[in-house]
C-alpha positions in Angstrom: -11.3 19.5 3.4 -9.6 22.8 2.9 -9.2 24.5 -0.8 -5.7 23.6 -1.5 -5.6 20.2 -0.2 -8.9 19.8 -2.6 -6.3 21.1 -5.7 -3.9 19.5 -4.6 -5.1 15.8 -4.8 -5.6 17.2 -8.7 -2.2 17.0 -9.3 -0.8 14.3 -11.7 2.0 12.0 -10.4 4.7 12.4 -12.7 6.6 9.9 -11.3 6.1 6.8 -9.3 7.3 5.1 -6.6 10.3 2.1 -6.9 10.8 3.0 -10.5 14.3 2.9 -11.8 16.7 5.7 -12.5 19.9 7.0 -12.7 21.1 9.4 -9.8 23.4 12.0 -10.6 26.2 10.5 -9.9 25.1 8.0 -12.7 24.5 5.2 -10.2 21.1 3.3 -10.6 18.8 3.6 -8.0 15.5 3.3 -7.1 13.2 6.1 -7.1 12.1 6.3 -3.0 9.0 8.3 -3.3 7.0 9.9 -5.8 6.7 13.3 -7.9 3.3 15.2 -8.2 3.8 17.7 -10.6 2.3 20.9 -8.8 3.0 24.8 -8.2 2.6 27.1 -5.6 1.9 26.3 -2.2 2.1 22.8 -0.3 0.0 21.7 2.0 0.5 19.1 4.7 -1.5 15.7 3.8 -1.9 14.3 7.4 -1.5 16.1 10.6 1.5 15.7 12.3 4.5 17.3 14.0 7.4 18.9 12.1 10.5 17.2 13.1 13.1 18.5 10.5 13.7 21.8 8.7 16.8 22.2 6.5 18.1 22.8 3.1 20.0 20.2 0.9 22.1 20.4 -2.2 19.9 17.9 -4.3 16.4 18.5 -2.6 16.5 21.8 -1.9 14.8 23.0 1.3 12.8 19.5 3.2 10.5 19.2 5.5 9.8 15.9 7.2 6.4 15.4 9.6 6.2 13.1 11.9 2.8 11.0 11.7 2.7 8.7 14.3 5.5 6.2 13.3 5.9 7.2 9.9 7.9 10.4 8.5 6.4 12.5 5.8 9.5 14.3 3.6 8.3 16.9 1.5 10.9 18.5 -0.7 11.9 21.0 -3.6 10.5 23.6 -1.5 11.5 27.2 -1.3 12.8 29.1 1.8 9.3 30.9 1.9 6.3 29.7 4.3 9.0 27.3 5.8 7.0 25.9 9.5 9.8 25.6 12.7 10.9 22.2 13.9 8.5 21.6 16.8 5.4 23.3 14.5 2.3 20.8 15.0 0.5 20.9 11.5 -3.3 20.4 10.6 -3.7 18.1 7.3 -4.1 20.9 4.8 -2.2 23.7 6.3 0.6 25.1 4.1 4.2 23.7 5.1 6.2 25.2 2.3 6.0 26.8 -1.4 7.3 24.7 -4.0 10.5 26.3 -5.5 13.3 25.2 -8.1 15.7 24.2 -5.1 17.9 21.6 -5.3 17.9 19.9 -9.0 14.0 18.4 -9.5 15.6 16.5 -12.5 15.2 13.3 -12.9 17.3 10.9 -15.0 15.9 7.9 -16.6 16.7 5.3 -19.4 17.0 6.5 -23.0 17.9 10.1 -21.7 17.1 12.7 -19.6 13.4 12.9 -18.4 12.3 16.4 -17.3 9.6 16.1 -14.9 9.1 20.1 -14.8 7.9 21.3 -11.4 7.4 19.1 -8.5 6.9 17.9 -5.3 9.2 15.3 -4.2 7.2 13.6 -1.4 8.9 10.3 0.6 7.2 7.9 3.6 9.5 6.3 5.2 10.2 5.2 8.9 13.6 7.1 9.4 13.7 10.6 10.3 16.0 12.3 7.9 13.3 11.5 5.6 14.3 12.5 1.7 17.3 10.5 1.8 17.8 6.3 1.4 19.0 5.1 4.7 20.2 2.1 6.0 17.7 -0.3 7.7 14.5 2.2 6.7 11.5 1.5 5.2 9.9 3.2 2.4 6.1 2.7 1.3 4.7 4.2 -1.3 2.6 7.4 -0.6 0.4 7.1 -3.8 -2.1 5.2 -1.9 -2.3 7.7 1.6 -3.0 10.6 -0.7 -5.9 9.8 -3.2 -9.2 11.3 -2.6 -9.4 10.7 1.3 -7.0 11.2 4.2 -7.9 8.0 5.8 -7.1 4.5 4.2 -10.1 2.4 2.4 -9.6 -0.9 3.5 -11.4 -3.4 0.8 -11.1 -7.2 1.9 -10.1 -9.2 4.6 -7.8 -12.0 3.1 -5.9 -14.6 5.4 -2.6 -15.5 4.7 -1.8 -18.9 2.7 1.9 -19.7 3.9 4.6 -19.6 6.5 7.4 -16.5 5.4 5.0 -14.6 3.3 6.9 -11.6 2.8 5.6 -7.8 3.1 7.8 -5.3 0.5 8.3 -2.3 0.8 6.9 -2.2 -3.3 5.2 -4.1 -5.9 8.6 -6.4 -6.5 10.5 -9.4 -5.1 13.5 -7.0 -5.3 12.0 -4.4 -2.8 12.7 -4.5 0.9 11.1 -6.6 3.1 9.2 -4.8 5.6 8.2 -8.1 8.1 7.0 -11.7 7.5 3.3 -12.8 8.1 2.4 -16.0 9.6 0.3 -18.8 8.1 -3.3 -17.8 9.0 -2.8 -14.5 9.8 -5.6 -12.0 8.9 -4.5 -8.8 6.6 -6.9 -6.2 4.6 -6.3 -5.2 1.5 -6.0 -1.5 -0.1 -7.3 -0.2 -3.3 -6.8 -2.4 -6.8 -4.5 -4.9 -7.5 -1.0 -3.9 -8.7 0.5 -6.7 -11.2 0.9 -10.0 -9.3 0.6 -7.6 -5.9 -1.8 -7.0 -3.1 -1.4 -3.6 -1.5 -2.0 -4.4 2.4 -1.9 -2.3 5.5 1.0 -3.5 7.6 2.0 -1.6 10.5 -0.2 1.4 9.8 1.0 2.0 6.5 1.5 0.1 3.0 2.9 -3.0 2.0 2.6 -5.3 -0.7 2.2 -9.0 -1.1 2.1 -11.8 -3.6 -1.7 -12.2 -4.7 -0.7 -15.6 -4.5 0.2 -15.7 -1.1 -3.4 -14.9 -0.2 -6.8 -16.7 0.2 -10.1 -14.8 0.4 -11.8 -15.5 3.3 -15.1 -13.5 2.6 -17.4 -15.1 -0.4 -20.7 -15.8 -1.9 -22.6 -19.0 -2.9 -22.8 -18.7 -6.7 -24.0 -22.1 -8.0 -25.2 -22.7 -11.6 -28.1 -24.2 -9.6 -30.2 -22.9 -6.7 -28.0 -24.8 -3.9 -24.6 -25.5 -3.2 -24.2 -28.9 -1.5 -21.6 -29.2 2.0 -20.2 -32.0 3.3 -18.6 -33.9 6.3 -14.5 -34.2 4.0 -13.9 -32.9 0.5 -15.8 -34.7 -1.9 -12.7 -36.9 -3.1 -11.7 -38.6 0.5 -13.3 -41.8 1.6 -16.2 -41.2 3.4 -17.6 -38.0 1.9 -21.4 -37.5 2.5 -23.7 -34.5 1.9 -25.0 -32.5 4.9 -26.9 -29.9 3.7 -26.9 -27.2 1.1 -26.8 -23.6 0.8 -28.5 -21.0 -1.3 -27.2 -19.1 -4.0 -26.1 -15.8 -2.9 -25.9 -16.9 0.9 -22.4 -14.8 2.6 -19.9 -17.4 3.5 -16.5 -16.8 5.2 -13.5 -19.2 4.0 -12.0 -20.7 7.4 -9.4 -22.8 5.6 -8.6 -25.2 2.8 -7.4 -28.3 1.7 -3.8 -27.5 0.4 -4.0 -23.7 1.7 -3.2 -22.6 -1.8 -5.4 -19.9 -3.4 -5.6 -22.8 -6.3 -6.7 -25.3 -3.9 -10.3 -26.7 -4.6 -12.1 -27.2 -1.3 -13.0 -24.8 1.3 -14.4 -25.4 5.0 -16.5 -23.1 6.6 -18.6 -23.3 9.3 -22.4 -23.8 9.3 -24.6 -24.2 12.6 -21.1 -24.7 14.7 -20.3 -27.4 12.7 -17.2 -27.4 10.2 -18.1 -28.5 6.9 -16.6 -28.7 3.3 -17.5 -26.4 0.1 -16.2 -26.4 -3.5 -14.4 -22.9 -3.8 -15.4 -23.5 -7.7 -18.5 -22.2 -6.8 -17.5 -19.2 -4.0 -17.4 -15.7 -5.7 
């Protein structure tokens, strides 16, 4: 990792993503992408291919890298160290100098905030990059530029419902990105954010409702030594004991009896035979 990509990840976020304010025109918007309150030069944060150079009236001189299907808009730069449409960029290679070009203010309720000096950085899948378009979809970066270029994937959760949405943010409100199926496997990214589950979707960041999720990977964790499985949940006609586990044994959830993350019986498989576990009891 070069020197200034190493600074760089120093840098405080002075704003975040999907928050509200007021553009200029004193219309309220939503904030697209996020400010990192930096000086000096700007280095790329993922290798790509520069696709547009140009100079706006409210973001001064952008520059938008392609990375595979996603665009990369850094703005409020200066008309120094500019790259040339074309330009293929290593991740911490300079791309611009940050500059007062355009008007890095940013408006918010109860007055004027002054965020001071800052990169203006957007994600989105449409090329023109620092602008809201039509149809586009904008992730947060916050999560592609912590300490590591590549994304940490956490847990493997399996999705609950049919028309579980993906947003583009941690909010109903926010654009849908696509729906997942019932059953369909998703890893999560990073912590928890509110009633949100930051996923990968598509190569990039989405979020869904926590709720929406059940987590297939747990681990026996019984008050006792054993946790006992059986042939039906323990409240339908018929239910016998098979076997038992051990506390601590790795179990993978495989489905449920009401496919809720509140419902209270689990099946799994054990010797190629499904069988049925309290989820009380999986950590």
């Amino acid at each position: 990792m070069s020197a200034l990509l190493a600074a760089f990840y120093k840098s405080r976020v002075s704003r975040k993503f999907w928050a509200f304010g007021l553009a200029y025109t004193i219309v309220r918007y939503r904030h697209i992408g996020i400010d990192i309150a930096t000086t000096g030069d700007v280095p790329a944060l993922r290798a790509g291919r520069v696709v547009r150079v140009r100079k706006t009236s409210t973001m001064g001189y952008v520059v938008v890298v392609q990375v595979g299907l996603l665009f990369f808009a850094y703005c409020h730069l200066s008309s120094q160290k500019l790259p040339k449409v074309g330009d293929k960029v290593k991740a911490g290679e300079v791309i611009g100098r940050l500059a007062w070009s355009g008007n890095p203010r940013s408006e918010g309720y109860g007055g004027t905030l002054w965020n001071g000096q800052h990169l203006h950085l957007v994600v989105t899948t449409h090329a023109d990059g620092a602008y809201q378009r039509v149809g586009a979809s904008y992730f947060d970066p916050a999560p592609l530029i912590r300490d590591t270029l590549t994304i940490p994937t956490q847990r493997t959760a399996q999705v609950a419902t049919s028309s579980t949405k993906v947003y583009a943010a941690p909010d109903t409100d926010a654009p849908a990105l696509r729906i997942l199926r019932k059953d369909e496997k998703v890893s999560t990214v990073g912590a928890k954010v509110g009633k949100f589950e930051r996923i990968i979707v598509d190569g990039a960041i989405g979020y869904v409702l926590a709720s929406r999720l059940i987590w297939r990977f747990r681990t026996v964790n019984t008050p006792g030594s054993r946790l006992n499985y059986r042939n039906v949940p323990q409240d339908v006609k018929g239910s016998k004991v098979l076997g038992a586990l051990k506390h601590g044994t790795k179990v993978e959830i495989l489905g449920t009896d009401s496919n809720t993350e509140s419902s209270k019986w689990a099946w799994i498989r054990v010797g190629g035979e499904k069988v049925w576990v309290s989820r009380k009891f999986l950590k």
